[in-house]
C-alpha positions in Angstrom: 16.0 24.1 10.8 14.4 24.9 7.3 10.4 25.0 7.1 11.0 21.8 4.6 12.3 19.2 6.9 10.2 20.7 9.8 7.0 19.9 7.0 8.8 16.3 6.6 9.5 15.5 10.3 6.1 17.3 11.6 3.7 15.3 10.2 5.7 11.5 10.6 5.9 12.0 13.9 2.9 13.6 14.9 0.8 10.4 12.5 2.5 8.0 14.3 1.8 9.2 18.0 -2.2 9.8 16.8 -2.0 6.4 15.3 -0.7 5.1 18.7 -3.3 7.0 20.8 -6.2 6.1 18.6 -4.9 2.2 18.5 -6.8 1.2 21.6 -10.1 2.3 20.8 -9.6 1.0 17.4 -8.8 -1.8 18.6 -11.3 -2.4 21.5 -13.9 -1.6 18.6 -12.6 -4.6 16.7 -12.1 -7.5 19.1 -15.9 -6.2 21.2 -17.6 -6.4 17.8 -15.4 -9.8 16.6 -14.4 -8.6 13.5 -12.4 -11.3 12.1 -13.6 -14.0 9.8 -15.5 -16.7 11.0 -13.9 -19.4 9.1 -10.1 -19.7 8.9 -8.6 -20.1 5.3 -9.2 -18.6 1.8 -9.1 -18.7 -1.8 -7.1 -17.6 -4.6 -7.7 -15.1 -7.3 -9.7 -18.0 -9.8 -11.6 -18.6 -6.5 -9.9 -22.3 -6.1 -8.9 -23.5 -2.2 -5.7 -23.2 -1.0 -5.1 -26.5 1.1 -1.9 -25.7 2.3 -2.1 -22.3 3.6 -5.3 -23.2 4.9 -3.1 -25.7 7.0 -0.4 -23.4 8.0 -3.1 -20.9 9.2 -6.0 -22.3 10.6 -5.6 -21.3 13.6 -4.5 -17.6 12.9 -7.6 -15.8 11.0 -9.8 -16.7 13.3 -9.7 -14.9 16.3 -8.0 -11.8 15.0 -9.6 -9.3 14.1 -9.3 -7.4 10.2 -9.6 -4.1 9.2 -6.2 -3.2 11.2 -5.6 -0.8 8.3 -7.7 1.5 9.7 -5.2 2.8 12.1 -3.4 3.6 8.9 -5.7 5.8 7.2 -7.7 7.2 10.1 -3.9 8.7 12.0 -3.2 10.5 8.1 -6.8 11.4 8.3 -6.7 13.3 11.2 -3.1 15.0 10.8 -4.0 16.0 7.4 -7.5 17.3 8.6 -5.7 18.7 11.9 -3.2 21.2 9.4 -5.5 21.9 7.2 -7.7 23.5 9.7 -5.2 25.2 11.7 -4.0 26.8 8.3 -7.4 28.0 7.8 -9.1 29.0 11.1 -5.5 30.5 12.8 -3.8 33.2 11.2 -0.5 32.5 11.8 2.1 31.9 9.0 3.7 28.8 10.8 0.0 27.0 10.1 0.2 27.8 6.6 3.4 26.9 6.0 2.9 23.3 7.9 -0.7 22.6 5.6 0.7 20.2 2.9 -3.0 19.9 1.1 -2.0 21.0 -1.9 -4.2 21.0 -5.9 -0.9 20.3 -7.5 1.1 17.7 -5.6 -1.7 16.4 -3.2 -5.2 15.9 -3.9 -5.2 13.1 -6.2 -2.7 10.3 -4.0 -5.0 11.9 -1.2 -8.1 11.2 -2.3 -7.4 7.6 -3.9 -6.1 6.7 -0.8 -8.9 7.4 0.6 -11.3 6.2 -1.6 -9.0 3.0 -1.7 -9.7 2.7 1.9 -13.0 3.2 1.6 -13.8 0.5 -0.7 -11.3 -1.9 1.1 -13.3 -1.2 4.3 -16.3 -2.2 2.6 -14.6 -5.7 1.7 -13.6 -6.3 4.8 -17.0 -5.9 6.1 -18.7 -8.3 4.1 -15.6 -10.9 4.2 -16.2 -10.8 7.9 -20.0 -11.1 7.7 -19.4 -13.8 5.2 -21.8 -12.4 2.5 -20.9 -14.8 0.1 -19.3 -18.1 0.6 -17.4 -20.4 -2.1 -16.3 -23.6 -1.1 -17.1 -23.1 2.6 -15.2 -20.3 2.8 -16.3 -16.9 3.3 -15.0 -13.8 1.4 -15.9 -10.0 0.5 -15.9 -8.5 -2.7 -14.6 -11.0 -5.8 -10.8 -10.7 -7.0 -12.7 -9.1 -10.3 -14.7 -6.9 -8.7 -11.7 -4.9 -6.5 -9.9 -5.0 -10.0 -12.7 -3.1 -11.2 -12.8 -0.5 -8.7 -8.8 -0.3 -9.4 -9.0 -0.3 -13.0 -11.7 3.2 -12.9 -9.3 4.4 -10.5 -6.4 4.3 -12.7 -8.5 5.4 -15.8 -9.5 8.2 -14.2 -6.0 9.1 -12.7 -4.1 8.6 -15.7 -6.8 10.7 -18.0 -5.8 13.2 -15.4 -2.4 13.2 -15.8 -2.7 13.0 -19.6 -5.5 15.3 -20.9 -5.3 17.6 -18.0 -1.5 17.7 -16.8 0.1 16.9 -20.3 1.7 13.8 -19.1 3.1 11.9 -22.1 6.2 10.9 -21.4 8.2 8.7 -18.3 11.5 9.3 -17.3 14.5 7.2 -18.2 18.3 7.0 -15.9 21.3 8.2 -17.9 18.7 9.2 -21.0 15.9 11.7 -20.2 12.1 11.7 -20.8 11.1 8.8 -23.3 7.7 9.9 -25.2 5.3 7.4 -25.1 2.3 9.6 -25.8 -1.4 8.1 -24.7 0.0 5.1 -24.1 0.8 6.6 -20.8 -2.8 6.1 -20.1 -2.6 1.9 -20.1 1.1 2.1 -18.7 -0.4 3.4 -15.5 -3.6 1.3 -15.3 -1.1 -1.8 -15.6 1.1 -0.7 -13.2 -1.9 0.1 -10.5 -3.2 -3.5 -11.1 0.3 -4.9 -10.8 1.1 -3.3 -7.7 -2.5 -3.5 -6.5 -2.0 -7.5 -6.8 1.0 -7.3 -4.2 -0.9 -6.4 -1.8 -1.4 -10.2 -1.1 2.1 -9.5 0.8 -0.2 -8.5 3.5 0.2 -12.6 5.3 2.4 -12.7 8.1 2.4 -10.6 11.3 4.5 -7.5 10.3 5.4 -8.7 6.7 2.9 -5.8 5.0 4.0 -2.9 7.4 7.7 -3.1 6.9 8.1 -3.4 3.2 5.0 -0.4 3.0 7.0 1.6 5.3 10.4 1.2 3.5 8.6 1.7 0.1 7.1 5.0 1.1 10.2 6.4 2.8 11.7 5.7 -0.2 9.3 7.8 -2.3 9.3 10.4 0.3 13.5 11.3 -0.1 12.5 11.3 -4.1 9.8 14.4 -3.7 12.2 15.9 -1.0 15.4 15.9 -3.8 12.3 16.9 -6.5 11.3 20.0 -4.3 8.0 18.0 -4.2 7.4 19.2 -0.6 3.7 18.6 0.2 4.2 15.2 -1.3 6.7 14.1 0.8 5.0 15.3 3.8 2.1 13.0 2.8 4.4 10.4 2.0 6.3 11.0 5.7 2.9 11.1 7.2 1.3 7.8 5.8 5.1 6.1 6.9 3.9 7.4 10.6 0.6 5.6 10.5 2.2 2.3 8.9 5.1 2.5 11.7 2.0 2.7 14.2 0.3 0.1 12.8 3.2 -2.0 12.7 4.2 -1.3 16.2 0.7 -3.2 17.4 1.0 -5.7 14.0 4.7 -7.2 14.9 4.2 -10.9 16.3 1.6 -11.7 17.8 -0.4 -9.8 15.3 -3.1 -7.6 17.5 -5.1 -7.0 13.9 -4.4 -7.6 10.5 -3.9 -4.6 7.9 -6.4 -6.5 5.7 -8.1 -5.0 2.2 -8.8 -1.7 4.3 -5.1 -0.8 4.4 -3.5 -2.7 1.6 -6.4 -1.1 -1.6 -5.1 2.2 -0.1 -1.6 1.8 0.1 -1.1 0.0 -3.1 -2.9 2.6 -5.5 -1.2 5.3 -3.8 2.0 3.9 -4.2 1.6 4.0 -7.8 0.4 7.0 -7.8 3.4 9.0 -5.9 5.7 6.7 -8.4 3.9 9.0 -11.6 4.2 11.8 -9.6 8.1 11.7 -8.9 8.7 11.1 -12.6 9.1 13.1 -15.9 6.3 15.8 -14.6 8.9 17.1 -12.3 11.8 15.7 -14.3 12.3 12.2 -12.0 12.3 8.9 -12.5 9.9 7.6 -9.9 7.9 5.1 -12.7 11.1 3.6 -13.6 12.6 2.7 -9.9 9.1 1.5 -8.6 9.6 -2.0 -9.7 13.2 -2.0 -8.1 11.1 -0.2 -4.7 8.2 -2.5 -4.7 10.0 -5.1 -5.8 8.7 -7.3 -2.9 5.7 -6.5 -3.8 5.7 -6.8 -7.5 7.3 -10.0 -6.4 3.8 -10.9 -4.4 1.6 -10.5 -7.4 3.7 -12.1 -9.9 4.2 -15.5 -7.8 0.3 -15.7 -7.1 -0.8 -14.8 -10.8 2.2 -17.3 -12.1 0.8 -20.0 -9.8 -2.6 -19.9 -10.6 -1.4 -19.6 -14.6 1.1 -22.7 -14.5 -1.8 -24.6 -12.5 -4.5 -24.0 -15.0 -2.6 -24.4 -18.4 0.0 -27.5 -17.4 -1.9 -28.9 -14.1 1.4 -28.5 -11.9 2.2 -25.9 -9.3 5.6 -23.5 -9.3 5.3 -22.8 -5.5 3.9 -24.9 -2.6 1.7 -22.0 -1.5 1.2 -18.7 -3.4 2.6 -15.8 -2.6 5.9 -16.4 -2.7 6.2 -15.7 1.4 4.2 -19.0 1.9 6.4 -20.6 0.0 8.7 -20.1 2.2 6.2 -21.2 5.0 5.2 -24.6 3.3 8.7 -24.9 3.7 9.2 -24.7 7.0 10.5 -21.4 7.7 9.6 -19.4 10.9 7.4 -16.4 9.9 9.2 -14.3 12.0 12.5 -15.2 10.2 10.5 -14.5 6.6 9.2 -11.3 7.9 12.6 -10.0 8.9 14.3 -10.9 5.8 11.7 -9.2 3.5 12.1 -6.0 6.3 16.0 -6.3 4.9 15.6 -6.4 1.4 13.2 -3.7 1.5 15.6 -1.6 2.6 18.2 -2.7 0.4 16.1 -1.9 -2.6 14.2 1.0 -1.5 17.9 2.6 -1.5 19.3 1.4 -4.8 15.6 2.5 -5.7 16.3 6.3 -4.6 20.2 6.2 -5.5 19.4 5.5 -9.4 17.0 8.2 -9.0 19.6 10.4 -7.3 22.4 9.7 -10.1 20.3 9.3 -13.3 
């Protein structure tokens, strides 16, 4: 078998089985120390109640705990710390050869994930602690203030890519590289925030984990075909912790993926979508709205709600996002959950296929 699929398979497999082992003591952590909010319900991005989700889950926040993401990063964590040493301390070429910590294809979707976690962990902390409270119900860090932390993010990511990398350009099916010089800088800070946004997909037990998982698979088969090795072992290895998360997250929900997992997830996304496209000849900026389209999806129905509510006093949706639509309507969650695992799939492969063909 060639040292590039053994660098793919390696590190999926070996992220999920951590994920799986460390699950338990993640998870007796969490439910000993009652980490889940201490009032059901929530608010919206303009800080408003939400009386009908509040309905539908009044009985589900409380009592489960958050911060469920952390089986996420903490499995990559340790696989990516467990190659990089072995490559380091153990002479062997095969250690070497497995390391996918690479300057050029790595470091940056590494370390935003990271720091993405970071600061999600933080808002989960103080959500649970209920440090501030608005309208009786508790919450972590404001809407604005996570857009904030996403918007120096992308700044600094897409200076990167610009001033240091020469990125000027995004790559277009069936026509090539399409110049758009520095405006490559606010292209990417829009598309972070966007796809940041989604993350509100995170709702229903196992909704979050399956479209994350199909999204990411998808992006890893892209830096595969690009030769983009390293990047589709970190892509292969962060679909191993999802799939373990998932695997204690399908109904009933044992934790919740929460801010922890979704900041993380969301800004690397993006991240891996610039780095599959015109710097290595792809088209990974162009298919990420037909990958994430779920999740695009997410952030569009709650921003369009809140918009149609505050400029012509009506709602577009009984409950923002779009999956509690279909909840106010009556839908089983395990029958929305499913049918958003399908259509991930569907568009994660038209997603690589005009990739493949353009």
């Amino acid at each position: 078998m060639p040292w590039s699929l053994i660098k793919i398979i390696l590190p999926i497999t070996l992220t999920f089985f951590i994920g799986i082992g460390i699950t338990p003591i993640i998870s007796d952590f969490l439910y000993k120390h009652k980490m889940w909010k201490k009032k059901s319900g929530k608010i919206d991005m303009e800080g408003n109640d939400t009386p009908i989700f509040n309905k539908l889950h009044k009985e589900k926040e409380v009592g489960t705990p958050r911060m469920g993401g952390i089986v996420i990063w903490a499995s990559v964590l340790i696989t990516v710390s467990l190659f990089w040493i072995l490559s380091n301390i153990l002479p062997a070429e095969i250690f070497s050869k497995l390391d996918f910590v690479s300057r050029n294809q790595t470091w940056i979707p590494l370390s935003a994930f990271f720091i993405g976690a970071l600061v999600g962990l933080v808002d989960d902390f103080l959500e649970i602690k209920g440090s501030r409270s608005v309208k009786n119900v508790t919450g972590g860090l404001s809407f604005k203030k996570r857009l904030a932390v996403i918007f120096i993010i992308g700044l600094f990511v897409s200076g990167w890519f610009y001033f240091k990398l020469g990125v000027d350009s995004i790559g277009i099916p069936f026509y090539g590289p399409l110049n758009i010089g520095f405006l490559i800088i606010p292209l990417f800070i829009i598309m972070m925030l966007v796809v940041y946004s989604g993350g509100v997909i995170d709702g229903l037990d196992g909704l979050s984990g399956g479209v994350f998982a199909a999204a990411f698979s998808a992006y890893g088969m892209l830096a595969f075909s690009l030769d983009q090795i390293n990047l589709a072992a970190l892509c292969a290895a962060i679909v191993g912790g999802i799939l373990a998360f998932l695997w204690f997250n399908i109904p009933p929900a044992r934790f919740y993926m929460s801010e922890t997992g979704s900041m993380a997830l969301t800004i690397t996304l993006t991240i891996v979508a610039f780095m599959t496209d015109s710097i290595v000849d792809g088209y990974g900026l162009f298919v990420l709205p037909i990958i994430a389209f779920l999740i695009i999806i997410s952030a569009i129905s709650s921003v369009g709600q809140i918009f149609v509510k505050k400029f012509f006093g009506k709602k577009i949706l009984l409950s923002a996002p779009l999956h509690h639509h279909f909840e106010a309507l009556g839908w089983p969650a395990y029958k929305i959950t499913m049918r958003y695992w399908i259509i991930s799939i569907v568009v994660a492969f038209i997603g690589i296929i005009i990739s493949l063909i353009g």
